[in-house]
C-alpha positions in Angstrom: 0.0 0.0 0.0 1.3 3.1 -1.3 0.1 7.0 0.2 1.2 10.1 -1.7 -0.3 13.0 0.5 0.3 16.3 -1.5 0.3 19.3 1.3 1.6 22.7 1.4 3.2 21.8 4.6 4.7 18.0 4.2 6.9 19.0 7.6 3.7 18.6 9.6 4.3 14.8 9.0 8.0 14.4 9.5 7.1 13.1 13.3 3.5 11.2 12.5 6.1 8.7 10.4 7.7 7.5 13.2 5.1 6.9 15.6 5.1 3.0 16.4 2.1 1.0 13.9 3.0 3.1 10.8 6.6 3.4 11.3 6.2 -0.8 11.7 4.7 -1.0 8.5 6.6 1.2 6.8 10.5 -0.9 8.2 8.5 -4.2 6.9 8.2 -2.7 3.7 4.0 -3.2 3.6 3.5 0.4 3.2 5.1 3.8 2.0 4.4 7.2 2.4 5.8 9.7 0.3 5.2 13.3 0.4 4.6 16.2 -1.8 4.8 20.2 -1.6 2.3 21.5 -3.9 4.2 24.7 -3.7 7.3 23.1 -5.5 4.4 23.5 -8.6 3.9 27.1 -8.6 5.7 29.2 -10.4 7.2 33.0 -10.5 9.3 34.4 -8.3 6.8 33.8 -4.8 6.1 30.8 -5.8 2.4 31.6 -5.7 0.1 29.0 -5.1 -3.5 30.9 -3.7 -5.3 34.0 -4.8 -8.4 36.3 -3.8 -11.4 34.5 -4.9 -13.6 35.8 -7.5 -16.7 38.1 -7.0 -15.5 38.5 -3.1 -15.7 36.8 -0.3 -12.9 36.5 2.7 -9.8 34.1 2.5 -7.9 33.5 0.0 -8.0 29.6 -2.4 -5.6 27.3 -3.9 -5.2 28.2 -7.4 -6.2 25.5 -9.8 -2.4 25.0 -12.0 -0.1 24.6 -9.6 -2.7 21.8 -7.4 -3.8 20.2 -11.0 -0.2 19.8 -12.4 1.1 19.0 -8.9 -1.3 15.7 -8.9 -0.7 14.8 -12.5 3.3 15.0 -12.1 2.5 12.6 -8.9 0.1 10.1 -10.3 2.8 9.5 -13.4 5.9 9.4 -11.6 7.4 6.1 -10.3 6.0 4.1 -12.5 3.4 3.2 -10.1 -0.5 3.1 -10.6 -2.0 5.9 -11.0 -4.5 5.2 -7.3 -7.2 6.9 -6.0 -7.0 10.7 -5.4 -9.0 11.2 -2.0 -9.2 15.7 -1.7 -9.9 16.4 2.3 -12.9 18.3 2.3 -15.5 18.9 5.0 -18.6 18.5 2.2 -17.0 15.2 1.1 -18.3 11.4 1.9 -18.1 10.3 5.4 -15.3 8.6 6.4 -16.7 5.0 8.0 -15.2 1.6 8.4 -16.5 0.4 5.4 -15.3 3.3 3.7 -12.1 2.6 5.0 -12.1 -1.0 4.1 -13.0 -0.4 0.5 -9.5 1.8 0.5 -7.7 -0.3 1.8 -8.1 -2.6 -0.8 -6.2 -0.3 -3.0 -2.5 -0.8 -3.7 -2.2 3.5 -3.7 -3.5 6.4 -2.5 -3.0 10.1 -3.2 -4.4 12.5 -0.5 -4.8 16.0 -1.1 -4.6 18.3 1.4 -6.3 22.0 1.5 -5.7 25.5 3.0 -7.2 28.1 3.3 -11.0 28.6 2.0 -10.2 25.5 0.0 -9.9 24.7 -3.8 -10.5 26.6 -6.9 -13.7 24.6 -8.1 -11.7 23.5 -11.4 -9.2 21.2 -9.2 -12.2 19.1 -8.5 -13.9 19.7 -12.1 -10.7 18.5 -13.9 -9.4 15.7 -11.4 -12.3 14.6 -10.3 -11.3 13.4 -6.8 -13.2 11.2 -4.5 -14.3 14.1 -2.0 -13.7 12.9 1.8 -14.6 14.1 4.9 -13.8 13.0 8.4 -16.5 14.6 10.1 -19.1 18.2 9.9 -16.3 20.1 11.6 -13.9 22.2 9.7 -10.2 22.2 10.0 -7.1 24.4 9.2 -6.0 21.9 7.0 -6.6 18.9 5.4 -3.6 17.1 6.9 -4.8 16.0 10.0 -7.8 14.2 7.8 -5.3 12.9 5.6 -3.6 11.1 9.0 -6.6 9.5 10.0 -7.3 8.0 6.8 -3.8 6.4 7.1 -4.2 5.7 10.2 -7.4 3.8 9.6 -6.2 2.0 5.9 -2.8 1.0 7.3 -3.9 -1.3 10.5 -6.2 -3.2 7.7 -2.6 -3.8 5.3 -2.0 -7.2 5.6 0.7 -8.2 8.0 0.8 -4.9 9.8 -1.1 -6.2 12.7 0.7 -9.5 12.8 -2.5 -11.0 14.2 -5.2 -10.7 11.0 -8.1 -11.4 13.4 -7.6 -8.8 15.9 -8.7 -5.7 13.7 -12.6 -8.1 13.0 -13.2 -6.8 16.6 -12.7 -3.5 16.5 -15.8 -1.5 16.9 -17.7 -0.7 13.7 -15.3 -4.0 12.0 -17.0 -6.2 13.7 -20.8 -8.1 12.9 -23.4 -6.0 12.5 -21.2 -3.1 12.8 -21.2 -2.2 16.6 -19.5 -1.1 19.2 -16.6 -3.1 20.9 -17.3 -5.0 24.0 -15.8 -3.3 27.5 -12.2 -4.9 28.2 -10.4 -6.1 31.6 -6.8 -7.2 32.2 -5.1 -7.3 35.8 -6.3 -6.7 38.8 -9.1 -8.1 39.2 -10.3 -5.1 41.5 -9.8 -1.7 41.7 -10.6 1.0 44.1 -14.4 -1.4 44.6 -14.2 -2.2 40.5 -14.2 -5.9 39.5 -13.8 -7.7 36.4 -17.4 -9.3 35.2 -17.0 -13.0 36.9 -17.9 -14.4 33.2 -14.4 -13.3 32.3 -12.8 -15.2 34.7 -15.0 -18.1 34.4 -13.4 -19.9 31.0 -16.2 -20.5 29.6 -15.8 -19.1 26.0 -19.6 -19.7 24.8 -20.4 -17.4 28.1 -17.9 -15.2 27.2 -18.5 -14.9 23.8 -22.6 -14.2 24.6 -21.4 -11.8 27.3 -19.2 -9.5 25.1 -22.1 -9.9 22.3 -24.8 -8.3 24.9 -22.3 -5.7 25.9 -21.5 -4.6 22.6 -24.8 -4.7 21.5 -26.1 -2.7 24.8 -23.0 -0.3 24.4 -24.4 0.4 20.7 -27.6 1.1 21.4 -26.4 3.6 24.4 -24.3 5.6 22.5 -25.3 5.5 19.0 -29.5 4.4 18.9 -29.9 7.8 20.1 -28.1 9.5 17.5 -28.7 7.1 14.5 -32.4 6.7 15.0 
């Protein structure tokens, strides 16, 4: 699994590649990230890359040349495939599990980042991008969205886990799409809190029904509400 993220500010991820899961990946070689400045696309002396929008309005937006040739130069070089090109956008899709399972079956991704007000509307006219969104909030940036879509693909690469059972639990991955179950390890108690006695029973059919009532009341709790 390949990521191309395309940012005016690729030094915002110089740390997030060495945190533990990614950098893991990335050492096995399952995954690569490989980053982009759109700015290295603009040209004249400034290097311009936004401009005051047309018929007013406040902030300033990404000009379409230097975005449009910067994701063409990137979908052709390496001879790799050209991938999916995901823009970061608050009015995009959604991002849910099975969103992020359908990317991961990808072998690359390009991410593109915004500033400002956002895009010209002829970067999304003439690329075409899949339009994402990570929830109706706005950001400063699109790079923090652009992490937590790697963050989500990467854990479902192959091999990354080591254990390819242990992500089919994680809430919304698991059947029927709820909630993980409530977890225990040592001790017992603590401060008057004990672990459920069914988990300390051995009994896997009991356990199993247990942490199927739990996630299913756990749902219901803190999603019916909102979903219904």
């Amino acid at each position: 699994m390949r990521f191309d993220v395309l940012t005016l500010f690729p030094e915002i991820f110089s740390g997030y590649q060495t945190q533990s899961l990614l950098k893991l990946a990335i050492d096995r070689g399952l995954t690569s990230v490989h980053l982009h400045n759109l700015r290295d696309w603009a040209v004249g002396k400034h290097r311009q890359v936004d401009d005051k929008p047309f018929g007013g309005g406040p902030g300033m937006l990404l000009m379409p040349g230097p975005v449009v040739e910067a994701v063409e130069a990137v979908q052709t070089a390496d001879d790799a495939p050209p991938g999916r090109l995901l823009l970061m956008s608050p009015q995009g899709r959604r991002l849910d599990q099975p969103f992020v399972e359908d990317l991961a079956t990808s072998e690359r991704l390009l991410l593109l980042c915004g500033r400002y007000e956002g895009f010209d509307q002829r970067v999304v006219d003439l690329l075409q991008p899949e339009e994402v969104s990570i929830g109706d909030y706005v950001l400063n940036g699109g790079e923090v969205a652009a992490m937590t879509i790697i963050d989500a693909v990467v854990r479902l690469v192959p091999g990354v886990l080591g254990d390819e059972t242990s992500n089919q639990e994680d809430s919304f991955s698991r059947a029927g799409r709820t909630l993980e179950y409530a977890q225990y390890t040592r001790p017992r108690e603590y401060r008057g809190l004990e672990v459920p006695e069914v988990l300390l029973s051995g009994n896997h059919p009991e356990i199993a029904a247990w942490r199927e009532a739990d996630a299913l009341r756990r749902t219901a709790e803190r999603r019916g509400a909102a979903e219904s």
